[in-house]
C-alpha positions as CSV (number, residue, x, y, z in Angstrom):
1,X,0.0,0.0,0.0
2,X,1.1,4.0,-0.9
3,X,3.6,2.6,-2.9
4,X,3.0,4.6,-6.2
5,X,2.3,7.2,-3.6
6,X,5.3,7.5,-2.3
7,X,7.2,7.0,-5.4
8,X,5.2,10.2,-6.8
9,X,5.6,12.5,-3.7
10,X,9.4,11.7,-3.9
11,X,9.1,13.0,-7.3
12,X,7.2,16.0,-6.1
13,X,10.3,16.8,-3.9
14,X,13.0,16.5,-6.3
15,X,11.2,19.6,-7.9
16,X,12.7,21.6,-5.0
17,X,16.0,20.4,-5.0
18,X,18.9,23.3,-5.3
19,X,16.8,26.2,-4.4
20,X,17.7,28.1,-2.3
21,X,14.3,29.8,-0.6
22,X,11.0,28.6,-0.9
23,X,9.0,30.9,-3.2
24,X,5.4,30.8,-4.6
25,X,6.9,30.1,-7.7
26,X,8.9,27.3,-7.1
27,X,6.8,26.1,-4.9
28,X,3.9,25.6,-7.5
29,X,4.7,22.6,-9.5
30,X,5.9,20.8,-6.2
31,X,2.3,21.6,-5.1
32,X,0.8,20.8,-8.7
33,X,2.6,17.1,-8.4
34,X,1.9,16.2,-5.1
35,X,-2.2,17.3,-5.7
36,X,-2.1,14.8,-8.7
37,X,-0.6,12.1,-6.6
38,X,-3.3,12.7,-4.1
39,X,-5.7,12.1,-6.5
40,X,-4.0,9.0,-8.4
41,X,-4.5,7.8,-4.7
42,X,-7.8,7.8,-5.0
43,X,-8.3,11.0,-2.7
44,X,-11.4,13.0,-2.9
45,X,-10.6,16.5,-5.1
46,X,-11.3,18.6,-2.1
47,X,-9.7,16.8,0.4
48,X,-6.5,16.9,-2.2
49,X,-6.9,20.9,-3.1
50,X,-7.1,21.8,0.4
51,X,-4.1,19.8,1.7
52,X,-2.0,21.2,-0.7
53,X,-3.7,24.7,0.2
54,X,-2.6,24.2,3.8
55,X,1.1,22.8,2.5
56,X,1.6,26.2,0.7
57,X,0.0,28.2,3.7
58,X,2.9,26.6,5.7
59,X,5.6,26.6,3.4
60,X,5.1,30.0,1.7
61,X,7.0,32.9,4.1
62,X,9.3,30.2,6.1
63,X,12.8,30.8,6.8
64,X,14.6,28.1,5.6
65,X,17.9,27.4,7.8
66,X,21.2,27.1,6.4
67,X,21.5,23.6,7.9
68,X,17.8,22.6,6.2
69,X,17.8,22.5,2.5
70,X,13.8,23.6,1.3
71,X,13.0,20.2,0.3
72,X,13.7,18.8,3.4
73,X,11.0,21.7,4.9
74,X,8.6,21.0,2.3
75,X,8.9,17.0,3.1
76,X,8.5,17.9,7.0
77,X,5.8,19.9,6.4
78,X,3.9,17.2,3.9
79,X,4.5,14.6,6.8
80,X,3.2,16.8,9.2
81,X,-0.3,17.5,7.4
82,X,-0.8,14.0,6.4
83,X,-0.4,13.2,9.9
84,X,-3.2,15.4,11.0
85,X,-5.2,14.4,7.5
86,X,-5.0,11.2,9.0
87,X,-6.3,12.1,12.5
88,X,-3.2,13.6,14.1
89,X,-2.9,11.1,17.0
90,X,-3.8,7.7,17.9
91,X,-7.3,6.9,19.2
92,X,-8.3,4.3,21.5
93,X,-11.2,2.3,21.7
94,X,-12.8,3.9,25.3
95,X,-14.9,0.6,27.5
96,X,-16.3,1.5,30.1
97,X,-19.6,0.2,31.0
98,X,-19.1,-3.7,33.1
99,X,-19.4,-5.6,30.3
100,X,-18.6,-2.8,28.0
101,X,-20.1,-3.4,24.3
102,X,-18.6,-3.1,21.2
103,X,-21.7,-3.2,18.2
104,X,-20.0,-3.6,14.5
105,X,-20.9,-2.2,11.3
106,X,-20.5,-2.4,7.9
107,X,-20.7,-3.9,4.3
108,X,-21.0,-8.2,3.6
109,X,-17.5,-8.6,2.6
110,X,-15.9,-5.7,4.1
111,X,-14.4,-7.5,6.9
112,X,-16.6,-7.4,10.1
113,X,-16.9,-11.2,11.5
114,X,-13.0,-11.5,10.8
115,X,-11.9,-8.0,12.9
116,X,-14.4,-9.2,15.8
117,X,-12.0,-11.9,16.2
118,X,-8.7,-10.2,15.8
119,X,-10.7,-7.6,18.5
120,X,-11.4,-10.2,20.6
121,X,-7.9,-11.6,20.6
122,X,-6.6,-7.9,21.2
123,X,-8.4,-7.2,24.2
124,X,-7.5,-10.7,25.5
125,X,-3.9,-10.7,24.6
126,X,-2.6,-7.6,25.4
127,X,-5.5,-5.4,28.2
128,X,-6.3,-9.2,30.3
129,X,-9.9,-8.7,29.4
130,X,-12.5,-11.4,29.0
131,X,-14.6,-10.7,25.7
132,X,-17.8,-13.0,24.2
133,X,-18.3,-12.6,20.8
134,X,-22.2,-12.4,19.5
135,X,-22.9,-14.0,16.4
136,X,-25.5,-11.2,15.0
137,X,-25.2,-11.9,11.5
138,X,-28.3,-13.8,11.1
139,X,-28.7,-14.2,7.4
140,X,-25.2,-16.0,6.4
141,X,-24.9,-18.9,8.2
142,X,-21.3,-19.1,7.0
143,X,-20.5,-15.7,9.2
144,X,-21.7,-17.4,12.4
145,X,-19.4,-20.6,11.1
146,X,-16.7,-18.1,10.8
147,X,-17.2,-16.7,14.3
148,X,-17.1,-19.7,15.6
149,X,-13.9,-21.0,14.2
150,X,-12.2,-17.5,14.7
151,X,-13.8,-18.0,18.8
152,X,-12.4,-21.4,19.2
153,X,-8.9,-20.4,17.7
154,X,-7.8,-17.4,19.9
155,X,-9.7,-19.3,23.0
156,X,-13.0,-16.4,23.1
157,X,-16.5,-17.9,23.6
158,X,-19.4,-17.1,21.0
159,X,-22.7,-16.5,22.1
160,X,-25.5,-17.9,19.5
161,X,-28.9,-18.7,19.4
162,X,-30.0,-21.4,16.6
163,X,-33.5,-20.5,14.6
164,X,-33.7,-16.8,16.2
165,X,-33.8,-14.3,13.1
166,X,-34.2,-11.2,16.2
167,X,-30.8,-9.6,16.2
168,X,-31.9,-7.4,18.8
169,X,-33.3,-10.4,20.8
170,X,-29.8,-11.9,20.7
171,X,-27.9,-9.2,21.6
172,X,-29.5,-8.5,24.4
173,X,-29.5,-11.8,25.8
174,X,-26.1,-11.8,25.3
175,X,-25.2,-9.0,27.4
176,X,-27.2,-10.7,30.0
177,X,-25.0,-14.3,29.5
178,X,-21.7,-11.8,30.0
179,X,-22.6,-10.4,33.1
180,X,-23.6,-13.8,34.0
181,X,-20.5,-15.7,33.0
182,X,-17.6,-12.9,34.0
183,X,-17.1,-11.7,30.8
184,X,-16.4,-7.7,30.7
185,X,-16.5,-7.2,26.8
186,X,-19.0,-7.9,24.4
187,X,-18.5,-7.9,20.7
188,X,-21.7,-7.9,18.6
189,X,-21.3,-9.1,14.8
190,X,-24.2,-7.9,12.9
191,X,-25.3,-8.4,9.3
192,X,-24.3,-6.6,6.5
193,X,-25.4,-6.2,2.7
194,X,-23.7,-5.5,-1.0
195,X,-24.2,-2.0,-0.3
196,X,-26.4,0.7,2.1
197,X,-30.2,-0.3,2.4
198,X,-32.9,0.7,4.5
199,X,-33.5,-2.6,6.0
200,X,-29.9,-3.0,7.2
201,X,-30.1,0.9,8.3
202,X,-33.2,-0.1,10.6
203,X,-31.8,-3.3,12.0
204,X,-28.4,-2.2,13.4
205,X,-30.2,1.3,14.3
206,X,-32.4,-1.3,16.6
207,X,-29.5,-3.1,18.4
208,X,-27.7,0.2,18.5
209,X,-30.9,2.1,20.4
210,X,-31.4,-1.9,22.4
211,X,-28.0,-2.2,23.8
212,X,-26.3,1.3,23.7
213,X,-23.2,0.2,23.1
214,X,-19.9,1.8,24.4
215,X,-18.5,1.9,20.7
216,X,-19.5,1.9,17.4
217,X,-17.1,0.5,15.4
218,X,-17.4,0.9,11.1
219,X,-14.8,-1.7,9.0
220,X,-14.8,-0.5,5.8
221,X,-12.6,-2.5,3.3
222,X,-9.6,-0.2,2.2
223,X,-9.1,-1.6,-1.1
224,X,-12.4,-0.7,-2.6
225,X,-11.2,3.4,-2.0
226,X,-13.1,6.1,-2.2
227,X,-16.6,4.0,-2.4
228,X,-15.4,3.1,0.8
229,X,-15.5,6.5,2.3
230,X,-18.9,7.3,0.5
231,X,-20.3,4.6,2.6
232,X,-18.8,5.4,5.5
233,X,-20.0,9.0,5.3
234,X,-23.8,7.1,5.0
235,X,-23.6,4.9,7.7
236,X,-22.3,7.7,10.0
237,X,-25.2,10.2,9.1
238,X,-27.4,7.3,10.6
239,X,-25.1,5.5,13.4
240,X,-22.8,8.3,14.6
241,X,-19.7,5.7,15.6
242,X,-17.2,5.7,17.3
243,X,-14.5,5.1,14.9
244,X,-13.6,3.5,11.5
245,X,-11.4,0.3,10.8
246,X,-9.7,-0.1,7.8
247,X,-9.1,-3.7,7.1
248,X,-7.1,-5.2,4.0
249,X,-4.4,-2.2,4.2
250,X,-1.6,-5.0,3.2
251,X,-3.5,-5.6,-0.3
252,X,-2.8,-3.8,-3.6
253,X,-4.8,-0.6,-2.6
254,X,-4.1,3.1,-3.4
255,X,-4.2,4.5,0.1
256,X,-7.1,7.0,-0.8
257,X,-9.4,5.5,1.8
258,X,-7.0,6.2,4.6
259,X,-6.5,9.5,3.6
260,X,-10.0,10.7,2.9
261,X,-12.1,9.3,5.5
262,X,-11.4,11.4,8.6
263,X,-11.7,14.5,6.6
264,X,-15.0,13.3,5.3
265,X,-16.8,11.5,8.6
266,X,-14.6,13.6,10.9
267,X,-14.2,10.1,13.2
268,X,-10.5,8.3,14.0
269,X,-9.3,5.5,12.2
270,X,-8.8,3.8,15.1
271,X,-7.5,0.2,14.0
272,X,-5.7,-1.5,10.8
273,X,-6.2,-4.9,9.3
274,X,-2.5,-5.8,8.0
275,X,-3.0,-9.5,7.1
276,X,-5.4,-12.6,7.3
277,X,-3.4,-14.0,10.2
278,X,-5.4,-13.3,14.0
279,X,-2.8,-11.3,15.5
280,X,-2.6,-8.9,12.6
281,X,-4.4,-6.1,13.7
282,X,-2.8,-2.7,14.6
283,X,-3.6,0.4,16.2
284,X,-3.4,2.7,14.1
285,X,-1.0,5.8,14.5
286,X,-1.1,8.8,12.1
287,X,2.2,10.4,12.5
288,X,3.8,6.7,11.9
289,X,1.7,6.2,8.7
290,X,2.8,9.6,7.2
291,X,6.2,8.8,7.7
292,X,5.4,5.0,6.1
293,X,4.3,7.6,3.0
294,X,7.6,9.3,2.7
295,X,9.5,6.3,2.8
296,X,10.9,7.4,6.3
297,X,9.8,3.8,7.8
298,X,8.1,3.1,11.1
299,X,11.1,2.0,13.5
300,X,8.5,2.8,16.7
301,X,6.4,0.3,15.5
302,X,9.0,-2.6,14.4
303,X,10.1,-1.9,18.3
304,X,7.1,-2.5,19.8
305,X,5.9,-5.4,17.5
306,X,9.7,-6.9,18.2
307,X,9.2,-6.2,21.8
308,X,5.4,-8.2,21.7
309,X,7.6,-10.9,21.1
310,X,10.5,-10.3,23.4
311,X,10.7,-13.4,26.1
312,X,13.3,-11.8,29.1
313,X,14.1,-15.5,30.1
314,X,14.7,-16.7,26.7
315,X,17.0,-14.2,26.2
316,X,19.1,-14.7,29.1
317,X,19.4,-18.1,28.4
318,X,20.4,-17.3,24.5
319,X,23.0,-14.7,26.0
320,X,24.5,-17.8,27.9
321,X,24.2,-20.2,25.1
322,X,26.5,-17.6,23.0
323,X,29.2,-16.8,25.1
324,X,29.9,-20.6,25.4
325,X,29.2,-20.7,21.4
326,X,26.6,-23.4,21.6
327,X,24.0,-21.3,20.2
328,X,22.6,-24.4,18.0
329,X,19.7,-24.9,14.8
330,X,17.0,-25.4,18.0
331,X,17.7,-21.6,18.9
332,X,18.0,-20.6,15.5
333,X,14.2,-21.9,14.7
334,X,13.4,-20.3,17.5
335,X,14.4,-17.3,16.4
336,X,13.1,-17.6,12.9
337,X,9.6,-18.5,15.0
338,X,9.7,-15.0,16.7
339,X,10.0,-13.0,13.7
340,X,7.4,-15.0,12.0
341,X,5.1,-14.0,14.9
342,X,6.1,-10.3,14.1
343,X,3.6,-10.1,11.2
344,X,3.7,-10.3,7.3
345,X,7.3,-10.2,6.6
346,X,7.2,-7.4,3.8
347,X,5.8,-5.3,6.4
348,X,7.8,-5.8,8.6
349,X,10.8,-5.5,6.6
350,X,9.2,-2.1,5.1
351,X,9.1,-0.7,8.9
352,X,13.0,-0.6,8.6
353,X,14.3,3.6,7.4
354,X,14.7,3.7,3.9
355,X,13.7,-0.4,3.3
356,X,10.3,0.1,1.8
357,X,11.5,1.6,-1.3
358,X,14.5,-1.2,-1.6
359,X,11.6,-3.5,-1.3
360,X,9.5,-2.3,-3.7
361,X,9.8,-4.8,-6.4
362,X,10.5,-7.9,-4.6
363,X,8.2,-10.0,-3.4
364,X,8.7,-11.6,0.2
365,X,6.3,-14.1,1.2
366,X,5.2,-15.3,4.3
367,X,7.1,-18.7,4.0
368,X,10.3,-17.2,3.3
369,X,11.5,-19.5,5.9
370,X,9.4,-22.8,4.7
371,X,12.9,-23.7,2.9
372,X,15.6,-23.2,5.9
373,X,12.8,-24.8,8.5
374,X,12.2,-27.8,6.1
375,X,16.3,-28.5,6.2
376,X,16.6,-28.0,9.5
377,X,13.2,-30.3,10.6
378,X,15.5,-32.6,8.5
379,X,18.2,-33.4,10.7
380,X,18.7,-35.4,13.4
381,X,18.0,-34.1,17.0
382,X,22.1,-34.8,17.3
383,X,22.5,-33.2,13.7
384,X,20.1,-29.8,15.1
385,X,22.4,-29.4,18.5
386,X,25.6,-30.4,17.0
387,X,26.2,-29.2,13.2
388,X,30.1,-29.9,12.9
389,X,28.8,-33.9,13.2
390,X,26.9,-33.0,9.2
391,X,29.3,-35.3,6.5
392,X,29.0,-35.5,3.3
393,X,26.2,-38.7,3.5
394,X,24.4,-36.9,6.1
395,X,24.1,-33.5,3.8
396,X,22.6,-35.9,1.2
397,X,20.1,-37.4,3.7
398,X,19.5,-34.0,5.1
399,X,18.5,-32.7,1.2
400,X,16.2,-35.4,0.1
401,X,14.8,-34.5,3.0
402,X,13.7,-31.2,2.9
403,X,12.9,-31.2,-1.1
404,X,16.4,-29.1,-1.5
405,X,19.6,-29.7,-3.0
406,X,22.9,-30.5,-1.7
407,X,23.9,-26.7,-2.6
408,X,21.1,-25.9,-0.6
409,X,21.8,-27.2,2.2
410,X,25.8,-26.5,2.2
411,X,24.6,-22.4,2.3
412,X,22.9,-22.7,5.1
413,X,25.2,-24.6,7.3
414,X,28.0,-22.1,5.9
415,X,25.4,-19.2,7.0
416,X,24.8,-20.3,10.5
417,X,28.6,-21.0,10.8
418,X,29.2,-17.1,10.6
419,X,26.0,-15.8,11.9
420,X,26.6,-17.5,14.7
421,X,30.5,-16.4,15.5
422,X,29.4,-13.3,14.6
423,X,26.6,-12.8,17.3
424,X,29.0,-14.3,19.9
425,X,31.3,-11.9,18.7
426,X,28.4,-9.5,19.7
427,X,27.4,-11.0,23.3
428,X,31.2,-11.1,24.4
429,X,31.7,-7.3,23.6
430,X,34.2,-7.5,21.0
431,X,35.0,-4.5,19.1
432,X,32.3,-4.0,16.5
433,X,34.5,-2.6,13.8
434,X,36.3,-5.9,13.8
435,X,33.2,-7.7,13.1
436,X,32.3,-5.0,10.6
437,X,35.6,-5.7,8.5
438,X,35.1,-9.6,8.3
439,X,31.6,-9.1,7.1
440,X,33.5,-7.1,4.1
441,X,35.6,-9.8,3.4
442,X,33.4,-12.7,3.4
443,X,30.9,-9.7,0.9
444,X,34.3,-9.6,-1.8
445,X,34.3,-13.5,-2.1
């Protein structure tokens, strides 16, 4: 996502480069280039014209500083309006009713039944809380299927009643089976259509006025772009929610949705779908995505997703195991399991300053890994702790295997050789520039 965007606002900068002030002429075509990237993004007109307005409002009469170049103001003050464009700050979900409810909305397809879970998993995960999810969708069979999968996955109860077609009925009943059972959250699925219609209007404006939920939550699907902010705007004007989630932000989308849509409703985005997987939902912070934009990277967020992960015991152990070099293929998968957990690696990787535009044109898929795991899952438990044991025969072995070839498995028992004297070269302090020069070497064979 924002590729091309990014890619055309770097453009946009370039027009700057080696002036010396910022003027209203020079400024123009810079202004001119990033209001048709805007709108190749799928941004409303408006919401393009006046951003770049309030750019040139900015820019136009600033000093620039000897040590700041005006292309480096113009990109700070970009990433600062799309940052408040966006919502300025982070907003949180606010629960506090005992159980607190949280009533969805939204189109069939856009998204709904799968966020409850992630939700659900959220709240459990990471704030201790005890959610039920309510199967509300009571025309598609398949979505209360669904629930119940996504429920039984990430360990969350669903509350359903077989043969009652009375939303309402159900959701208050289920409201009554929280407070019953201990549960302190209650997420309410509810049904959606192919697009806004007065029947779907009446029925969630029923449960809404029925249960008077703590937030209304909208999950729009971001690929479908600006139609998704046109029905966001429709189902506002009869809900009023809370805030708006924007799921399928890791597909081939233009970014237009995420850019128009809290100019238009004038409610936070206040979560991000960033994959299929049940931990891959985000919170979602403005300021980080505008720097995601200008290919500045998200390094707060690779942080906090690395430290999710982070196991303080594990880690004391590894730090042992590599001072006495014995860090071994068991650690490594380990290893390789963490950042797996991290989310979809092209993300993750595109968090990293500068990476996402490196990483434009390749592809990384989620099983990057499936190739190394699958060698090492070959060997021996003996084979796994002890690698200087691997012969010829046992390489062989080893690649039939996996599927691989000999070659195969030969660069990755080379790679672990000098990733792992490297790190213990790490844990024991040694001087990094030393480390730095043999990673040269081994680069000009």
């Amino acid at each position: 996502m924002f590729e091309n965007l990014s890619d055309r606002l770097e453009r946009s900068f370039k027009l700057l480069k080696g002036q010396g002030t910022i003027t209203e002429i020079n400024v123009a075509e810079t202004l001119k280039d990033i209001r048709r990237a805007l709108l190749d993004a799928d941004v409303n007109y408006k919401i393009a014209k006046k951003f770049t307005d309030d750019v040139k409002d900015k820019a136009l009469g600033q000093q620039v500083l000897t040590a700041v170049k005006p292309g480096q103001l113009m990109v700070k003050i970009v990433k600062d309006e799309l940052a408040e464009l966006m919502g300025g700050k982070a907003a949180e979900i606010e629960l506090k009713s005992k159980p607190a409810v949280i009533l969805m909305a939204g189109l069939q397809g856009s998204g709904k039944t799968t966020f409850s879970g992630k939700l659900a998993n959220l709240l459990k995960k990471k704030q201790g809380r005890h959610p039920l999810l309510v199967a509300g969708d009571v025309y598609r069979p398949a979505a209360i299927d669904q629930l119940k999968v996504l429920g039984e996955q990430i360990g969350v109860p669903v509350y359903t009643e077989e043969g009652n077609m009375d939303p309402v009925k159900i959701a208050k009943a289920a409201i009554q089976e929280a407070k019953a059972k201990g549960h302190d959250v209650v997420i309410v699925d509810t049904a959606g259509r192919l697009a806004v219609d007065e029947q779907m209007m009446n029925e969630i404006s029923a449960i809404k006025a029925a249960i008077n939920p703590d937030e209304i939550l909208f999950v729009v699907d971001s690929m479908t772009g600006q139609d998704a902010v046109n029905t966001a705007k429709e189902f506002n004007d009869r809900l009023d929610f809370d805030g708006v989630i924007l799921t399928k932000l890791d597909g081939d989308t233009r970014g237009g949705a995420a850019l128009s849509i809290r100019s238009v409703v004038e409610k936070p985005i206040k979560f991000v779908g960033t994959g299929e997987k049940v931990d891959a939902l985000d919170i979602f912070h403005p300021d980080r995505m505008a720097d995601r934009i200008l290919g500045m990277g998200d390094i707060v967020s690779l942080v906090e997703k690395a430290q999710e992960q982070f196991d303080e015991e594990e880690a004391k152990r590894l730090q042992k195991k590599l001072a006495k070099n014995t860090f071994d293929f068991n650690d490594f998968l380990k290893q390789i399991n963490q950042i797996k957990k991290m989310g979809n690696l092209k993300d993750v990787v595109g968090m990293i300053p500068g990476m996402g535009k490196a990483m434009k044109n390749m592809d990384i898929d989620d099983d990057a890994f499936k190739h190394i795991e699958a060698i090492i899952y070959s060997m021996t438990p003996l084979e796994r702790e002890d690698p200087s044991i691997i012969s010829g025969s046992r390489r062989k072995r080893i690649a039939d295997g996996s599927g691989t070839d000999v070659q195969e498995v030969n660069r990755l028992l080379k790679q672990f050789a000098e990733t792992r004297k490297m790190m213990r070269m790490v844990s024991q302090g040694k001087n990094v520039q030393r480390m730095m020069s043999g990673m040269q070497q081994r680069g000009r064979r």
